[in-house]
C-alpha positions in Angstrom: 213.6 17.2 17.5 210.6 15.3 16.1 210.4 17.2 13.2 207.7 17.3 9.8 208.5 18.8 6.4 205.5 19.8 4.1 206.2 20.4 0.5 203.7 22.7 -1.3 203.2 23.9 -4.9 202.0 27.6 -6.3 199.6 26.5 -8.9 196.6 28.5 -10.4 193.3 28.9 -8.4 191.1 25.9 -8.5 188.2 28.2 -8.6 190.0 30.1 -12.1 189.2 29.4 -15.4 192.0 28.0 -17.0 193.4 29.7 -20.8 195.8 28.6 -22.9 198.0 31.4 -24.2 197.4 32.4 -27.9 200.4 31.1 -29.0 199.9 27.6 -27.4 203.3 27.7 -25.6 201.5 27.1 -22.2 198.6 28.7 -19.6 198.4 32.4 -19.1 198.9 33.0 -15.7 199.7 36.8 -15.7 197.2 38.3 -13.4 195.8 35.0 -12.2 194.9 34.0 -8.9 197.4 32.0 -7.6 197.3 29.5 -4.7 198.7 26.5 -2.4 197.8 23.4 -4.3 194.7 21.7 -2.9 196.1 18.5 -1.7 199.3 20.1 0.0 196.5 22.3 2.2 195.4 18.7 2.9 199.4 17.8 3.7 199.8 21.5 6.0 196.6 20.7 8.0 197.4 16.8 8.6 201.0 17.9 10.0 199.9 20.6 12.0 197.3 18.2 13.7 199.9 15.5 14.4 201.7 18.3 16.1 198.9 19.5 18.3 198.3 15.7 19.4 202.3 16.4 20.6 203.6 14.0 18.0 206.0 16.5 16.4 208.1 19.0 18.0 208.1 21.1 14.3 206.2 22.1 11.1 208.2 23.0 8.1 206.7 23.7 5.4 208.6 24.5 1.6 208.4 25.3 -1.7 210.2 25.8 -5.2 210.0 28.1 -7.4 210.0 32.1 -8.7 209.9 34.6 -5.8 206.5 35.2 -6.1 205.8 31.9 -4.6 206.6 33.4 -1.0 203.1 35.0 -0.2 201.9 30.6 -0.6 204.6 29.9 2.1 203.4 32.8 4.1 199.7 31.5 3.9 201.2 27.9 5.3 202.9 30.0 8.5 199.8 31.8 9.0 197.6 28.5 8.8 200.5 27.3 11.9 203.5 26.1 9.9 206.9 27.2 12.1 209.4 27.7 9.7 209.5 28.1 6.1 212.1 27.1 3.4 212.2 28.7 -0.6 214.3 26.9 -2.6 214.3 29.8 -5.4 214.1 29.0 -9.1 212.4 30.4 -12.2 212.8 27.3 -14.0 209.9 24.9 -15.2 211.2 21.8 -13.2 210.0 18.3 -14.0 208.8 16.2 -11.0 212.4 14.0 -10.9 214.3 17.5 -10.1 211.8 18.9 -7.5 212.2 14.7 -5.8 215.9 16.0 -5.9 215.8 19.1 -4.5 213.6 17.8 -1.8 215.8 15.0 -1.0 218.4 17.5 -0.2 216.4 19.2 1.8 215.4 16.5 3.6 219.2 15.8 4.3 219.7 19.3 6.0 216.7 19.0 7.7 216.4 15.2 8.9 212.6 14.9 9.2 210.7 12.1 10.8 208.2 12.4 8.2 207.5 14.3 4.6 204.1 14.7 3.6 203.1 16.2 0.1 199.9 15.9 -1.7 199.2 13.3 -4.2 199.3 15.5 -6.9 199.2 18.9 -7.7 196.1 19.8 -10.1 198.2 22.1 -12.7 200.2 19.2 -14.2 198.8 16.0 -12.2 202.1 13.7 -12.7 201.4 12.7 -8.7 205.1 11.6 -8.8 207.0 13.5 -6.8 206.5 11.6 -3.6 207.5 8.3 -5.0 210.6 9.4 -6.4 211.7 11.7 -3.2 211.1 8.0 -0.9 213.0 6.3 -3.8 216.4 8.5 -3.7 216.2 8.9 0.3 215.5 4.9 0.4 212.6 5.7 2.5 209.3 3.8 2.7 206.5 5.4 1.2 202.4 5.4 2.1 200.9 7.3 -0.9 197.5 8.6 -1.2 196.6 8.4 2.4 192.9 9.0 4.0 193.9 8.2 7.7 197.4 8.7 9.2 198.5 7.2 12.8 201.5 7.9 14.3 203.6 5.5 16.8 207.1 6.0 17.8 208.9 4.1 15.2 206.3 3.5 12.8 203.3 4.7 10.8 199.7 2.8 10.2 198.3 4.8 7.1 194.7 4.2 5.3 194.8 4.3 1.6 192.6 4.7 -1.0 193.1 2.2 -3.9 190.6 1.1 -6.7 189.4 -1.9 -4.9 188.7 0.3 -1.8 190.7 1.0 1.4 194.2 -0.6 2.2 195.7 -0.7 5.4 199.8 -0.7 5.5 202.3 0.0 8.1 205.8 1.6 7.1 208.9 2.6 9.6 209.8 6.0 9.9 211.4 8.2 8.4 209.0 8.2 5.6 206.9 9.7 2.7 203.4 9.7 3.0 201.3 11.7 0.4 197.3 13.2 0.9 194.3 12.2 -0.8 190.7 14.4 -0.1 189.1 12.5 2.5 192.8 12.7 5.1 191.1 16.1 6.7 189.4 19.1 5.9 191.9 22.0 5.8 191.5 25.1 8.4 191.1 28.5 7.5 193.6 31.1 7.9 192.7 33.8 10.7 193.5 37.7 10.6 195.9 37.4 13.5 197.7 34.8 12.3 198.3 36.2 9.0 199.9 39.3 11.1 202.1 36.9 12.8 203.3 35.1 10.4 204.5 38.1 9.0 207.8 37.2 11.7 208.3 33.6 11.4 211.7 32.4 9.9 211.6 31.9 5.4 215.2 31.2 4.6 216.3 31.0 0.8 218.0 29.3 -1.1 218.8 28.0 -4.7 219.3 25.0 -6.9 223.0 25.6 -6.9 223.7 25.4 -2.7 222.0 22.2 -2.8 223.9 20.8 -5.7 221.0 19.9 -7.6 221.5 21.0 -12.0 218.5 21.7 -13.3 218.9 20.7 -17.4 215.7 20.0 -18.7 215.1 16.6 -20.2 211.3 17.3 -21.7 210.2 19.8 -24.1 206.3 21.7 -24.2 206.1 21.4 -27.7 202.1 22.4 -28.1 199.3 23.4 -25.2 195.9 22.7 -26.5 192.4 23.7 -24.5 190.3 20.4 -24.4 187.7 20.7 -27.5 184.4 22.6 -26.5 181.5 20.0 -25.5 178.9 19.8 -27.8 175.2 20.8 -26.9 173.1 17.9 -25.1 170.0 16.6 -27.2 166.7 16.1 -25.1 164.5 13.2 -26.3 161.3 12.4 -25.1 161.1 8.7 -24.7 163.4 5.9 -24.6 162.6 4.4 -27.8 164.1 8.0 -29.3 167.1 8.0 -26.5 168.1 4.2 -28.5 167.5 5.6 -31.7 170.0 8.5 -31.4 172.7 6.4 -29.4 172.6 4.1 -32.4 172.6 6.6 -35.2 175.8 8.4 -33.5 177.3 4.6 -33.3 176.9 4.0 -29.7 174.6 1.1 -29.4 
């Protein structure tokens, strides 16, 4: 079976004001909206349209984390995922040990392809993808605007500094989403309802053989300072003036 594996993230509402607890130990997140990462929509939608051009027999679609995290996977079967997989776990992982997990995942379930987003916009490491193609020995197309799909191998568009590269890896491999890949789908009443009965198997750290022992430490969460008030001038000799009184000229 031709088969696609979508990892997603539960990270706090793009559209939430972020706050930094009082004790700067991390973000306050109890009763915050909490959704699927941006760029993994991005990864959900690019699968399921490679399946409906009858590239892919199968959408699965997983997460890690506590077991509030499964109303996110339920969203992804309700946007048209098949199956979903919860690796269960209340611990803060570090991108290295979610690239484990994953790569045992990916052993049980033997995908042609894994696509994740970049980046998830709570932390923004964006390495999670690199390392999961490094310990499966896979080749990896990261930060992809265009995917195309052959048989044995996969033409991807990616966005670089210097502007769009065009490279061709063999499958299996790992491709990751920037913005302009697609613009996701909206989730529909009905399908909400049914994905109510599609398959969400758990399981834990432990039955994949993956330890989790932390190797980094939050020692301080700061907010970013508050920017100051903007200064109108009226001309441009006065715009000069100020830019070289504050240093800047």
């Amino acid at each position: 079976m031709r088969r696609i594996l979508v990892a997603i993230k539960r990270v706090v509402d793009y559209n939430v004001r972020i706050r930094v607890k009082a004790d700067g130990s991390g973000i306050a997140t109890d009763g915050v909206k909490q959704s699927i990462n941006p760029f993994d929509e991005i990864a959900i939608e690019e699968a399921l349209r490679v399946r409906e051009r009858k590239q892919a027999d199968e959408v699965v679609v997983a997460t890690i984390g506590p077991a509030d995290c499964q109303p996110q996977l339920r969203t992804a079967l309700a946007l048209g995922a098949d199956r979903a997989v919860h690796i269960v776990t209340s611990e803060t992982l570090e991108p290295l040990y979610v690239a484990q997990l994953l790569h045992k995942l990916v052993e049980r379930e033997a995908p042609a392809l894994v696509v994740l987003g970049k980046q998830a916009i709570d932390e923004d490491n964006g390495q999670t993808g690199q390392m999961l193609a490094a310990l499966w020995q896979r080749p990896q197309a990261t930060y992809s605007s265009k995917l195309e799909l052959g048989d044995t191998a996969a033409r991807v568009t990616r966005e670089v500094d210097a502007g769009l590269e065009v490279i061709e890896v063999d499958l299996p491999a790992v491709v990751t989403t920037d913005l302009r890949l697609n613009q996701p789908r909206y989730v529909k009443l009905p399908d909400i309802l049914k994905a109510k009965s599609k398959p969400l198997a758990t399981l834990t750290p432990a039955e994949l053989g993956v330890a989790l022992v932390p190797r980094l430490r939050v020692v301080q969460v700061e907010p970013p300072p508050q920017r100051q008030k903007g200064v109108m001038v009226k001309s441009t000799a006065e715009l000069v003036a100020a830019l070289r009184d504050k240093g800047l000229l």
